[in-house]
Each structure stands twice: as structure tokens, then as C-alpha cells.
N, C-alpha and C positions, 0 to 999 in steps of 0.2 A: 452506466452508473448503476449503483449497487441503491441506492436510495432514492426516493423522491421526497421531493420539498413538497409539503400538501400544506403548509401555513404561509407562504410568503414570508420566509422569514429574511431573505437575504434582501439589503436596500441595494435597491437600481443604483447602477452609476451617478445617473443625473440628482439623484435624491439623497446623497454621502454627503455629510459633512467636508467644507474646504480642509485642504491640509495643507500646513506649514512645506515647506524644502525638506527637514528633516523627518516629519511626519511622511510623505512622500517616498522615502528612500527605505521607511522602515514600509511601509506599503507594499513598495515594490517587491519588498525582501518576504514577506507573507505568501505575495500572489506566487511566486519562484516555490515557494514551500508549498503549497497548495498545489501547484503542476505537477511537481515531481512526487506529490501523495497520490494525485490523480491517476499518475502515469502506475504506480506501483501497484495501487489498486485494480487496475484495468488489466494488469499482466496475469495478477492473484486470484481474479473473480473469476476467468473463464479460459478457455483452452483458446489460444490463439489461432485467427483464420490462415485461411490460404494467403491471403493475399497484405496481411501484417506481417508474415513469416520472411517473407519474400520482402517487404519494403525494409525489415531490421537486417536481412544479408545484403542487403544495399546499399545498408549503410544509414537508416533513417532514424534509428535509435542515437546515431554517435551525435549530436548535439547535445543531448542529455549527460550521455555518457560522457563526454568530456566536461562539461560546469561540473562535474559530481567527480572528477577525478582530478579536479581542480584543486582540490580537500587531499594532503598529504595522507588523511589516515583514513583514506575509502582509496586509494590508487591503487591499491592493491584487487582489491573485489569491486572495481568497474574494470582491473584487464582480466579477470577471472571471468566476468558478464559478458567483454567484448572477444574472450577465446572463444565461448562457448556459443557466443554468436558465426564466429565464426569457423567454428567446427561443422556448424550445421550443415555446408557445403559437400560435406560427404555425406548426408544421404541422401539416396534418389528420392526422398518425400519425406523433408524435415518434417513439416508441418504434421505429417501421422504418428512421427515418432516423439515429437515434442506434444502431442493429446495425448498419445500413452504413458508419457513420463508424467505430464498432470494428473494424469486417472490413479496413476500408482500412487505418487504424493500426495493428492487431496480428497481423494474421492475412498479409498479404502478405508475399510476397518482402522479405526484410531490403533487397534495394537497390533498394529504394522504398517502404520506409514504416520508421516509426522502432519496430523488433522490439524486447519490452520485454523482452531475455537481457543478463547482466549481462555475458556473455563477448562479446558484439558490440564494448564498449566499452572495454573492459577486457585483451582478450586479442587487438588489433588481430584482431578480428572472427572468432576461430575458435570455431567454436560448441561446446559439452562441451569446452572449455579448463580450464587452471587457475580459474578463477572459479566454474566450475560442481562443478569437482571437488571445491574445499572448500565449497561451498554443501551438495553432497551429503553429506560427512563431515560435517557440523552437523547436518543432519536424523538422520540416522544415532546419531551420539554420543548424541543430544537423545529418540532413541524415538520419530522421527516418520518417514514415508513418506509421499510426495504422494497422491493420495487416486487413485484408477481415472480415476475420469470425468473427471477433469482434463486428461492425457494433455499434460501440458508438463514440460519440466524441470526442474532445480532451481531455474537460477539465473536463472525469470521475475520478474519484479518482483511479480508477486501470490503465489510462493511467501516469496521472502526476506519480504516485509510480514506474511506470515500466523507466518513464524518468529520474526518480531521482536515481531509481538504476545501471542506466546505466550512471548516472553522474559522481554517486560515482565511479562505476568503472575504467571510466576514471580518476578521480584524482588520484585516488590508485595508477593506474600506473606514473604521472605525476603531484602530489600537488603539488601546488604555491598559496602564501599567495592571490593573485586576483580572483584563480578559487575558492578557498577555501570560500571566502568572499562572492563570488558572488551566489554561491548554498548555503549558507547558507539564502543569503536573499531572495532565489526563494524561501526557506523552509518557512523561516518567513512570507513573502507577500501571495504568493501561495498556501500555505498548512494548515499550524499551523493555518493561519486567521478564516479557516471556519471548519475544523472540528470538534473543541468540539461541534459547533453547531448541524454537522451532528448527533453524537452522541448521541448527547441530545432527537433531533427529533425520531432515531430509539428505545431509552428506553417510549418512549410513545405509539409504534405497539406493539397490540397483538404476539407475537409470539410464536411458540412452546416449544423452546430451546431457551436458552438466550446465544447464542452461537456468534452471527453477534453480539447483544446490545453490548455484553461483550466485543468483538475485537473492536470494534469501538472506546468502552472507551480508551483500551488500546491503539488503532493505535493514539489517538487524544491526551494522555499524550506521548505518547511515542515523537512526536512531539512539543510538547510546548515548 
């Protein structure tokens, strides 16, 4: 994870409010959205190991991948996600060429490679802009600071995704039609604004595996 919880903010299972049947099924439907942020985050934040490389050409990704291609209008960009997974079988060492493809995508110079800061797109490109500035006050409010080893700041896309999944979490245990409204519009303002951008930018990098171009499409419909 990209964040740690330093306030306890999140209630224990055993210490949640009862919920109704209906209450329950909208629960379930949070904790689902909260995984699948978890999961996008964790792809976003770092170069994938040896040994995640190896369990996704195995096929350890495709449970996700299939509830999310579930969705008529993401079927397309999870078989684009699952080609490029399994492209990866011709090379003799996906896993170095899939760190090079992230170093080119995320790691270079913003004016040439698509920087995944939400103030690039959002704040005609100044970086620690207003974008980031309230990304940091939500961490903040929320009891959470990015984690050391991270060493990025707020408003990367594998932070905002780790905060949203620890949103959703939270309402799982405790929806109300305010907190419900109000993460959807962080989703709206926040997120959905600028990513097909992101996306767009990363199908114009040379890369090895269309492995990142692919999730990106997906991560930026999956959101609209």
C-alpha cells in the first residue's frame, strides 16, 4: 500500500453497525470496488516482481479480469489487459521488460512520458498544485500519510486509488446516502477528469508489452 492509516480510522468488523439485507449487498458491492482500486493501485505504484509476473501468465489475474469484463463496456480493455498478459510469454524475461516499460511510463520526465500526478492534468501541468493540495488534506483529515518507501506524492494515481479503496472500505462497513455522494464526486472531479487523458498519453510511448497502455485504458473506462 501507498498509504498508512496513523489515526484508526477505519471500524473493526466486530465494532460496524448491524446492516439490513439490502444494507449488506450494497456492502458487498463497496468491498468489490475497494479490491479492484486495491488491485489497480498496487499494479500503478511499483514495478511488478518476478514472481507476480509469473502468477498473472498463469493465469492469477483472470478472476478479476473476468467480473470486470463482466461490464459490456470494459470487455473490450480487459481482452486488451488479458492479450498483453499474455504476450508476455515471448520474452525470455517479461518481468525486466515489463520494469523498463514502467520506468519509461512513470518514472521519466513529464514531457515525455505520461506522469501519473493528477496536478499535470488538472493544474495546466504545475506539479504540488491545487490538485495535490487537496489530495493531501484528504489524506490528512482521513488519518492517513503516504507510507516512506513510496517517496511520491499525493496526487499519484496509485495514492488517490489506495485512498479510494480505503473509502470504499469504509462505507462498506457504514453507507449513507452523503458519504456515498460525496466519493462518488471525489471519483468524478478527482479521478475520471484526467485519466482517459493519462491513458491516451501512455498509448503514444514506445513500449515493450502493451501491458501498462492496456490497464490504463481499462483503469480510465473502468472509471467514467
Amino acid at each position: 500500500m501507498t498509504i498508512n492509516n496513523t489515526a484508526g480510522i477505519s471500524l473493526p468488523q466486530d465494532t460496524a453497525p448491524a446492516l439490513s439485507p439490502e444494507q449488506q449487498l450494497v456492502a458487498e458491492y463497496y468491498q468489490h470496488q475497494a479490491l479492484l482500486c486495491q488491485w489497480f493501485a498496487t499494479l500503478l505504484a511499483a514495478e511488478l516482481n518476478e514472481a507476480t509476473v509469473q502468477a498473472y501468465i498463469k493465469g492469477d489475474a483472470a478472476p478479476l479480469l473476468d467480473a470486470l469484463a463482466s461490464l459490456d463496456e470494459l470487455s473490450e480493455s480487459v481482452k486488451a489487459v488479458q492479450n498483453a498478459i499474455n504476450g508476455l510469454t515471448a520474452f525470455a524475461h517479461p518481468q525486466l521488460e515489463l520494469a523498463a516499460d514502467f520506468a519509461s511510463l512513470f518514472l521519466s520526465d513529464a514531457r515525455h512520458s505520461p506522469a501519473p500526478y493528477a496536478s499535470l492534468y488538472l493544474d495546466d501541468g504545475r506539479f504540488n498544485g491545487p490538485s495535490f493540495q487537496r489530495m493531501q488534506a484528504r489524506l490528512t483529515a482521513a488519518g492517513y500519510d503516504i507510507d516512506d518507501a513510496f517517496k511520491e506524492p499525493a496526487d499519484h494515481v496509485a495514492v488517490i486509488l489506495d485512498y479510494l479503496a480505503e473509502s470504499y472500505r469504509r462505507l462498506a462497513l457504514e453507507p449513507t446516502p452523503a458519504a456515498e455522494e460525496n466519493l462518488a464526486l471525489f471519483v468524478k472531479e478527482e479521478l475520471a477528469s484526467w485519466l482517459p487523458e493519462l491513458a491516451q498519453r501512455a498509448q503514444k510511448v514506445e513500449t515493450a508489452s502493451q501491458f501498462y497502455p492496456a490497464l490504463l485504458t481499462l483503469v480510465a473506462a473502468y472509471f467514467k
